[in-house]
Structure formats: C-alpha cells, structure tokens
C-alpha positions as CSV (number, residue, x, y, z in Angstrom):
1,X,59.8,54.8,265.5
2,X,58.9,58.0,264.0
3,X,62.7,58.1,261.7
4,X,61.7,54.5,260.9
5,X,58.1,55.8,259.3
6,X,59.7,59.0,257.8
7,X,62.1,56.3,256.0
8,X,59.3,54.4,254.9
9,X,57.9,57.2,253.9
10,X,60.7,58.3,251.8
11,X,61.3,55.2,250.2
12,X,57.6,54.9,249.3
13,X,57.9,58.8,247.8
14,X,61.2,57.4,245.8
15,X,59.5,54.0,244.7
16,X,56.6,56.0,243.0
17,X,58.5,58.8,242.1
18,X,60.5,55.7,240.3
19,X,57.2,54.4,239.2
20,X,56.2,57.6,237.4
21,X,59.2,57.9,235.8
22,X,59.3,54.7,234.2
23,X,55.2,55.4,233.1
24,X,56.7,58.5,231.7
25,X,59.3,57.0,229.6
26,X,56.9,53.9,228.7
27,X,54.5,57.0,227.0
28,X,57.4,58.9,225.0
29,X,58.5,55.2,223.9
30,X,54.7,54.4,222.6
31,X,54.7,58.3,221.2
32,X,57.7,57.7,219.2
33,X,56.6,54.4,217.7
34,X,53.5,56.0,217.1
35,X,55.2,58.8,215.5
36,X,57.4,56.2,213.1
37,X,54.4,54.1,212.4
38,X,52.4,57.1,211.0
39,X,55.5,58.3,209.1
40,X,55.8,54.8,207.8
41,X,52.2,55.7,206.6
42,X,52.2,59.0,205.4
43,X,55.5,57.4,203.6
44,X,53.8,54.7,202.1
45,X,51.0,56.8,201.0
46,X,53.3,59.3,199.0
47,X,55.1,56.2,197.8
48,X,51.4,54.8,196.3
49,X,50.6,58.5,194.8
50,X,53.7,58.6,193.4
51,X,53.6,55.2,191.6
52,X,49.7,56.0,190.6
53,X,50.7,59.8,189.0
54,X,53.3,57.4,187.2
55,X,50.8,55.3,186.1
56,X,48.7,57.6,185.4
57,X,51.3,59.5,183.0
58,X,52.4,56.3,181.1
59,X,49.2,55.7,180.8
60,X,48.6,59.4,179.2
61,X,51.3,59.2,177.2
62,X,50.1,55.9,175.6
63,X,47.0,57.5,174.6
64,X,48.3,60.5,173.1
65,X,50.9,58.1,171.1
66,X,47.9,56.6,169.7
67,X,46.5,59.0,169.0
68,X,49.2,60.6,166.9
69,X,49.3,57.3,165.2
70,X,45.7,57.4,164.1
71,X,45.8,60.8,162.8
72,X,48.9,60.1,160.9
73,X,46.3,56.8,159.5
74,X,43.2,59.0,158.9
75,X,45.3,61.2,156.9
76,X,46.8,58.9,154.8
77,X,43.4,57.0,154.1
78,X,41.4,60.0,153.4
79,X,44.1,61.7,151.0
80,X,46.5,58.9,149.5
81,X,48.4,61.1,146.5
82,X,48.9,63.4,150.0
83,X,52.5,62.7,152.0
84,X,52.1,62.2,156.0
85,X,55.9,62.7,157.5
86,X,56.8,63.4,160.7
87,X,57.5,66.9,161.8
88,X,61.6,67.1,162.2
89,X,62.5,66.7,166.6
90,X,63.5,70.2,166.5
91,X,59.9,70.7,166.8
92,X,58.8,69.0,170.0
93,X,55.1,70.0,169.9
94,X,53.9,69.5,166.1
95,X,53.0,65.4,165.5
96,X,53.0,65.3,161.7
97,X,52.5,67.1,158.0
98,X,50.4,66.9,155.7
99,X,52.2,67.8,152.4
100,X,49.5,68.2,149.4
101,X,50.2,67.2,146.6
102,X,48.7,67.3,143.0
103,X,47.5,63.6,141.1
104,X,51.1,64.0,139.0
105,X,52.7,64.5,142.6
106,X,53.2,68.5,142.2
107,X,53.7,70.1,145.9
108,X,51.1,72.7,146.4
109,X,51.7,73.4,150.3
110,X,51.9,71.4,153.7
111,X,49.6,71.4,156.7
112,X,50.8,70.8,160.1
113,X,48.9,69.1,162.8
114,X,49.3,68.4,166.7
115,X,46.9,66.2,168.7
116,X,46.0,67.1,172.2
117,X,44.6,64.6,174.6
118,X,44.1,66.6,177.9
119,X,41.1,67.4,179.9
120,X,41.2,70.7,179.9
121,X,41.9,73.9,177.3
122,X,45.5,75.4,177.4
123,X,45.1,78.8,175.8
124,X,49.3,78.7,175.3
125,X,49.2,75.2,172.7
126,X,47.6,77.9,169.6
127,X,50.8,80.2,170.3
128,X,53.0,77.0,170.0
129,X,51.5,75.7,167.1
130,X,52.0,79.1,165.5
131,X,55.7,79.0,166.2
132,X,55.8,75.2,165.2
133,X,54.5,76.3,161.6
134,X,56.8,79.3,161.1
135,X,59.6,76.6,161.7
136,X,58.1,74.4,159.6
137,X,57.4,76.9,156.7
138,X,54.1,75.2,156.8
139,X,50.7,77.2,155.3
140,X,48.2,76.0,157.7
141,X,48.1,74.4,160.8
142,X,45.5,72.0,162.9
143,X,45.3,71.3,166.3
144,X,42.8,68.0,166.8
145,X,42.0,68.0,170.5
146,X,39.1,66.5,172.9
147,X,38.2,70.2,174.4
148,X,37.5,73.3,172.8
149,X,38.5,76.8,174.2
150,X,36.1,79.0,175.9
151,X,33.1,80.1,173.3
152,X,34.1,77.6,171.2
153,X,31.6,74.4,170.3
154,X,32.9,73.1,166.6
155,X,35.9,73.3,164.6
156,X,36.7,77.1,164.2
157,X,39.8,79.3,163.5
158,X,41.8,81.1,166.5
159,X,44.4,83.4,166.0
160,X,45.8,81.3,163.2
161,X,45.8,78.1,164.2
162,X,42.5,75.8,162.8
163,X,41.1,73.9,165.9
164,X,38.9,71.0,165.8
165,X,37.8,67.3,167.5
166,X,39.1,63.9,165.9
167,X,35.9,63.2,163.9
168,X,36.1,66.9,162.2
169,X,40.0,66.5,161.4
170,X,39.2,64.6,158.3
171,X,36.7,67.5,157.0
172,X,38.5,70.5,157.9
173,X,41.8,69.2,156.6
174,X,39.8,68.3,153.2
175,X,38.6,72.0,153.0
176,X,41.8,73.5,153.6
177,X,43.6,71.5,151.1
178,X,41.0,72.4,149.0
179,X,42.2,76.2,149.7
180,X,45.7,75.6,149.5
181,X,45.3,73.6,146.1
182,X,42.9,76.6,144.5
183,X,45.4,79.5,145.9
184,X,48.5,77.0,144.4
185,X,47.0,76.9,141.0
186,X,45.8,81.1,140.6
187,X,49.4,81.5,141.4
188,X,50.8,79.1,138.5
189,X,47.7,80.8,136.3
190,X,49.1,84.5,137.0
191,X,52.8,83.3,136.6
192,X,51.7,81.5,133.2
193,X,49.7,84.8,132.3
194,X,52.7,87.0,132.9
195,X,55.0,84.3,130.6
196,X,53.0,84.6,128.1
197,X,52.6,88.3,128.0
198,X,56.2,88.7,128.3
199,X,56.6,86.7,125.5
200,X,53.9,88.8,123.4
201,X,55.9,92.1,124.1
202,X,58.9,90.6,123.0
203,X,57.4,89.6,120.1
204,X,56.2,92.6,118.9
C-alpha cells in the first residue's frame, strides 16, 4: 500500500513537473512572438520615418528648385539689358549670375547669387559663397535666404558676402549694380584720361 501511494505520488510530482514545463515553454513561445511582433513594429516605424524624411527632402528640394527658378525670373524682369546664366556645375553651391551690362550690351561686372530655403542660419554658407565667387571671378555676391544670422534683422553685408530675404533681392541687387556700373565707368574715365594725356605728351 504505502510503495503503491509513493508511486502515485511520484507520478503526480512527474505529471506537474511535466505540467510546468510545458507552462514554461508556452511563456518563452508568447515571449518570442511578442518579441517579433514589436520588432515588426519598431521595424515598420523606422520604415514610415524613413519614407516621411524622404518625403520630406523631395519635398525640400522642390521648394528650393523653385525657388532658384524665381530668382533667376525676378532678375530677369527687374533688369532686362542684364544676363541671368547659370553658375557652371563646378560650382555646386552658387544658383545663378547676374552679369551687368550697359544699354549697348558693354559688360561692367557679374553678381552671384545662392538661395537658401532652410529653417535655420548656417554660419559656413557666407564662407562658401565667398569661395563660389573667387571661382567665379564674380565682383559681388548675394545670398537670398528665409533666416538671417544672429544680430541680423534686414539685408546687410557679412564678411563679404551681401545677405538678404526674397522681397529685398530685387533692391539690393539694383544698388549694387548701381556700384558696380559707377566703379566700371571711373575706371574707363581714368583709362580715357591717361589716353589722352599720353597722347598730349607725345604731341608735344
């Protein structure tokens, strides 16, 4: 009687032991698929952020297109005996150049612009701009963009480079042509003067 109760007993022990193990395994199996599920989540989620920066930068890009087309437009409507080209790919951050001209189409100097559309000021876009115009053997450059830099409210100079928003471009690019045309013609004036007083000495 008493072996039959401790084999009972033992096969009870071994029957839950059995029980528990299978509980066990049931709960790692509902971990994992837990576990694949949220990965399946945190995959899909990346996948969404990833299409929506995408978007996002298309969608940036588009704007900043357009707006590179407009400025090329505004310039050409405000100064027609002007030439707008585009800035050669060598020079990946410059959109376009202004190249002044006279009525007769004499070339008194070019201008270069770049248009920025970001949120927020980038302190490193005047050094570039500098460097763009060096390449370009430009005389002036303008960079038309949504934010100014720190202490900065309107249009303004900065180390070079002229800075102002879309509704200034077409004043500030008027009064620096206006510079460029004045500075053009007292160089011709001194170059005529120095003609003709060569010619004088001769002369005599």
């Amino acid at each position: 009687q008493k072996q039959l109760i401790e084999e009972r007993k033992s096969l009870s022990e071994q029957a839950r032991k059995e029980e528990l193990e299978k509980a066990a395994l049931r709960e790692t199996e509902m971990q994992l698929k837990m576990r694949e599920l949220e990965k399946q989540l945190d995959d899909q989620k990346k996948l969404a952020d990833e299409m929506r920066r995408k978007a996002e930068q298309g969608s940036m890009q588009l704007q900043g297109e357009a707006q590179e087309l407009l400025l090329e437009q505004v310039l050409r409507d405000n100064f027609p005996n002007d030439m707008v080209t585009e800035v050669g790919k060598g020079v990946e951050g410059a959109d376009c150049m202004l190249v002044v001209r006279s009525n007769t189409g004499i070339e008194y100097g070019k201008i270069i612009f770049e248009s920025k559309r970001a949120k927020g000021w980038n302190n490193a876009w005047v050094e570039k701009l500098r460097n763009d115009m060096r390449n370009t053997q430009a005389d002036l450059s303008v960079l038309v963009t949504q934010v100014y830099p720190k202490n900065m409210e309107c249009f303004g100079e900065r180390e070079g480079v002229w800075i102002c928003s879309f509704r200034e471009v077409a004043g500030v690019t008027s009064a620096l042509r206006n510079a460029i045309i004045r500075i053009a013609e007292t160089k011709k004036s001194e170059e005529n003067k120095g003609e003709k007083m060569q010619m004088l000495y001769n002369f005599l």
